[in-house]
C-alpha positions as a Markdown table, in Angstrom:
| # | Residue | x | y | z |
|---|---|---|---|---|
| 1 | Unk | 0.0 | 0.0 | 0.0 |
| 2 | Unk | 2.9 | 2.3 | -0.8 |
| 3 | Unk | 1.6 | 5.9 | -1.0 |
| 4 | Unk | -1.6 | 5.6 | 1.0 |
| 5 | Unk | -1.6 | 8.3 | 3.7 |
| 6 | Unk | -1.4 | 5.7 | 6.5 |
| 7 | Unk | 1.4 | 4.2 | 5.5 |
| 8 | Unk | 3.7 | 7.3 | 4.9 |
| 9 | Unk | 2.2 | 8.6 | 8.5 |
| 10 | Unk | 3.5 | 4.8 | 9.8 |
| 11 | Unk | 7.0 | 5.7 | 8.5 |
| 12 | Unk | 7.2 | 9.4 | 9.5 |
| 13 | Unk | 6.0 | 8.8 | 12.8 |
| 14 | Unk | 8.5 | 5.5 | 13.1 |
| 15 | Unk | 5.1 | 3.7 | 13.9 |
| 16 | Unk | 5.8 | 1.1 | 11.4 |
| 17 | Unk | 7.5 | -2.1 | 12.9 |
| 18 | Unk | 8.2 | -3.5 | 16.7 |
| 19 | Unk | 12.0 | -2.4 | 15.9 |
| 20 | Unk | 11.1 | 1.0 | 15.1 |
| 21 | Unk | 8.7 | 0.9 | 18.3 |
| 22 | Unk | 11.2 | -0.3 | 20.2 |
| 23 | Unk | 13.8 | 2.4 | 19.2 |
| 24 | Unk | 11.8 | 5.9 | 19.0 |
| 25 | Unk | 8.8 | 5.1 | 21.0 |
| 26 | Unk | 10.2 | 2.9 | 23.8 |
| 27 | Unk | 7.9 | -0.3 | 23.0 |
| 28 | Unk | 9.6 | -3.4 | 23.5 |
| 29 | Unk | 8.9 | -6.0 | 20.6 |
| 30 | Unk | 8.0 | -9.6 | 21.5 |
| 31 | Unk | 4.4 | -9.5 | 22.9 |
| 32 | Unk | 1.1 | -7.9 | 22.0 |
| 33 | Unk | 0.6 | -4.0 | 22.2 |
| 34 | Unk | -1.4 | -3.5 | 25.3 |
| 35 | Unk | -4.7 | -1.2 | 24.6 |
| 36 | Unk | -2.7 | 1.9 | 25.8 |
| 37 | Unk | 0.2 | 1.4 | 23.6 |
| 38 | Unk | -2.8 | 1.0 | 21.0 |
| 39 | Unk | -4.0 | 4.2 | 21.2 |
| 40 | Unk | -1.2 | 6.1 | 21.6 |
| 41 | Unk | 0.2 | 4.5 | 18.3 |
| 42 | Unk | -2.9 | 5.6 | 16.8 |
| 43 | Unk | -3.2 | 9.2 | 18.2 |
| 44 | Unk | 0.7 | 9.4 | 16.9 |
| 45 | Unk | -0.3 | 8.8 | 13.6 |
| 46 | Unk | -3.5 | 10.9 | 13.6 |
| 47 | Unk | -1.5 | 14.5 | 14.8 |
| 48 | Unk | 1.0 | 13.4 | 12.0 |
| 49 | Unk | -2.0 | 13.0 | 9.6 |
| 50 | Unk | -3.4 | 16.5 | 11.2 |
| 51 | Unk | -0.3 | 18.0 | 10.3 |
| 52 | Unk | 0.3 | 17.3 | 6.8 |
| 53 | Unk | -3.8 | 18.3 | 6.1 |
| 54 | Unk | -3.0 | 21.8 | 7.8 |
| 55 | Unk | 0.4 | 22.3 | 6.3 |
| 56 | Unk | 0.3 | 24.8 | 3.4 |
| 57 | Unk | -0.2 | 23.2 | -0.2 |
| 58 | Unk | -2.5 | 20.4 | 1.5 |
């Protein structure tokens, strides 16, 4: 799904793999995001998404 919004906010917010988790959001890999982790993966991507609506040109 290269190009869809979501997955260029996954990659600009470092939201898109346990090892990027792990190093820029302090989420260690091996087990199932708990419901918090959850949401604040998704509230990272949605204030990125904001962002890039708001920015000039958009």
């Amino acid at each position: 799904m290269r190009g869809h919004p979501v997955f260029i906010a996954q990659h600009a917010t470092a939201t898109c793999c346990r090892g990027c988790l792990e190093k820029w959001h302090a989420i260690p890999p091996g087990r199932a995001l708990s419901a918090d982790e959850q949401r604040y993966v998704v509230q990272v991507i949605h204030h990125w998404l904001v962002l890039q609506m708001n920015s000039p040109g958009h």
